[in-house]
N, C-alpha and C positions, 0 to 999 in steps of 0.2 A: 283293526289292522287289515288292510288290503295287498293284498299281490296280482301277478299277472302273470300267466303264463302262456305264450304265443308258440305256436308250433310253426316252424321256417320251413323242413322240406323232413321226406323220412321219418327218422327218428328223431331229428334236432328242433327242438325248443328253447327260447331264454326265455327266463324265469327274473322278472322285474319286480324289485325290495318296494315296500312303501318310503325308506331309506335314500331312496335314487339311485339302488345299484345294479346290475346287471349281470348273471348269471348263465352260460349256455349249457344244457343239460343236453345230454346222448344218450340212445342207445347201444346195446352190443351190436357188432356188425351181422353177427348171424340171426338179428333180429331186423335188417336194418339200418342198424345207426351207421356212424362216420366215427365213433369215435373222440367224439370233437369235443366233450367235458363228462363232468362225472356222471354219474347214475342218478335216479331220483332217491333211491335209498341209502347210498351213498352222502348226499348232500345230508339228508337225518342225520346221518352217524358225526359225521361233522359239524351238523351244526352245534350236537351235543356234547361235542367235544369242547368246541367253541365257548358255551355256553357254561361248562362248568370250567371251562379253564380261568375265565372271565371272575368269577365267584373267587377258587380256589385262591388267585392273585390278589385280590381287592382284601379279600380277608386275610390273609397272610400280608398283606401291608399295611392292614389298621392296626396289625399285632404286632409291629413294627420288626418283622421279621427281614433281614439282610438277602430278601430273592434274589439273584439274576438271571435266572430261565426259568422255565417251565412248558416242558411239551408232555401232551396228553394221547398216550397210544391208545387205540380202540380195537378190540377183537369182536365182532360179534356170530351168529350161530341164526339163519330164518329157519324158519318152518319149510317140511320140504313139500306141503300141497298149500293150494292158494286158500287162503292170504299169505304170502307168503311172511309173514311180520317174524320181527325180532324174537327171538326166544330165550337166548343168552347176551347178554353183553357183559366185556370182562373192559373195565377204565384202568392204566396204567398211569401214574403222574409221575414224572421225573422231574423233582427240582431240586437247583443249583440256587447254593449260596453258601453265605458266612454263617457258622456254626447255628445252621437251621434249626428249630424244635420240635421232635418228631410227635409231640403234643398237641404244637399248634397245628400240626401239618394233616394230622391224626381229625383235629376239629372240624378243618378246612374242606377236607373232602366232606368229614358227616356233614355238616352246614350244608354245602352244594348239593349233596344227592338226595335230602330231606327235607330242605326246606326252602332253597334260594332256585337253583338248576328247573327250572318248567322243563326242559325240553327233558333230561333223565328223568325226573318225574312222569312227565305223560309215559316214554318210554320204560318205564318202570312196571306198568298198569299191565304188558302183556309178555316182559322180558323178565327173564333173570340178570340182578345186575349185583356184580361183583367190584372192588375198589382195591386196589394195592399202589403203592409207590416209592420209589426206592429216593434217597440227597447224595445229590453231588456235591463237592466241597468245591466252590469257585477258586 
C-alpha cells in the first residue's frame, strides 16, 4: 500500500489514499495551521473507528442480525511528553435495531478488536483499549 502526503502552505497538507481519495490535514492555528481539516492523529482515531465499525457491521449482518445504525464514539488519553502516542482509548458502539442480541453484539466487537480491526490492534500495542456499547430499539 502506498500514500502521499503533500505539504500546500503552513500547516496544511492533503494526504492522497492509494484508493484515489483525498484528504486535507491541518494544524492547530497556534501552531500554524488554518484550521482547514482534521489532525494527523485525529484522522488515526477515525480511521479506527472506521475500521472496527466496518467489522462490527459485516459480522452482525452475516449473524443476520435486524442493524439499522451504528455509530462508534472514541475517547482517547496521549502521553503527555513526546511521543506523544495514545495511551488510553475508550470505543463506544451504539446500535440500533430490531430485538438486537446482546450476544452477538457482545462477539462483534471481541471479533473486531482481536482479530479482524488492524488499525485497534496496532493501536492496541501502545494504548489501553477499552469496549462498551449500549441497543437502541429502531
Amino acid at each position: 500500500m502506498k500514500t502521499r502526503v503533500t505539504w500546500l502552505e503552513d500547516m496544511t497538507y492533503v494526504a492522497q489514499s492509494p484508493s484515489g481519495h483525498a484528504v486535507v490535514l491541518d494544524g492547530p492555528p497556534e501552531l500554524g495551521g488554518h484550521n482547514l481539516g482534521p489532525r494527523p492523529m485525529e484522522m488515526l482515531l477515525m480511521g479506527m473507528g472506521g475500521c472496527t465499525a466496518i467489522d462490527a457491521v459485516n459480522i452482525l449482518r452475516k449473524a443476520r442480525q435486524d442493524l439499522r445504525g451504528c455509530e462508534v464514539q472514541i475517547e482517547a488519553e496521549r502521553a503527555t511528553e513526546d511521543p506523544k502516542v495514545f495511551t488510553q482509548i475508550h470505543v463506544h458502539f451504539i446500535l440500533t435495531g430490531i430485538n438486537l442480541s446482546t450476544k452477538h453484539i457482545e462477539r462483534a466487537i471481541h471479533l473486531s478488536a482481536e482479530k479482524y480491526c488492524s488499525a485497534s490492534i496496532m493501536l492496541g500495542k501502545t494504548a489501553r483499549m477499552t469496549h462498551t456499547f449500549e441497543i437502541r430499539e429502531a
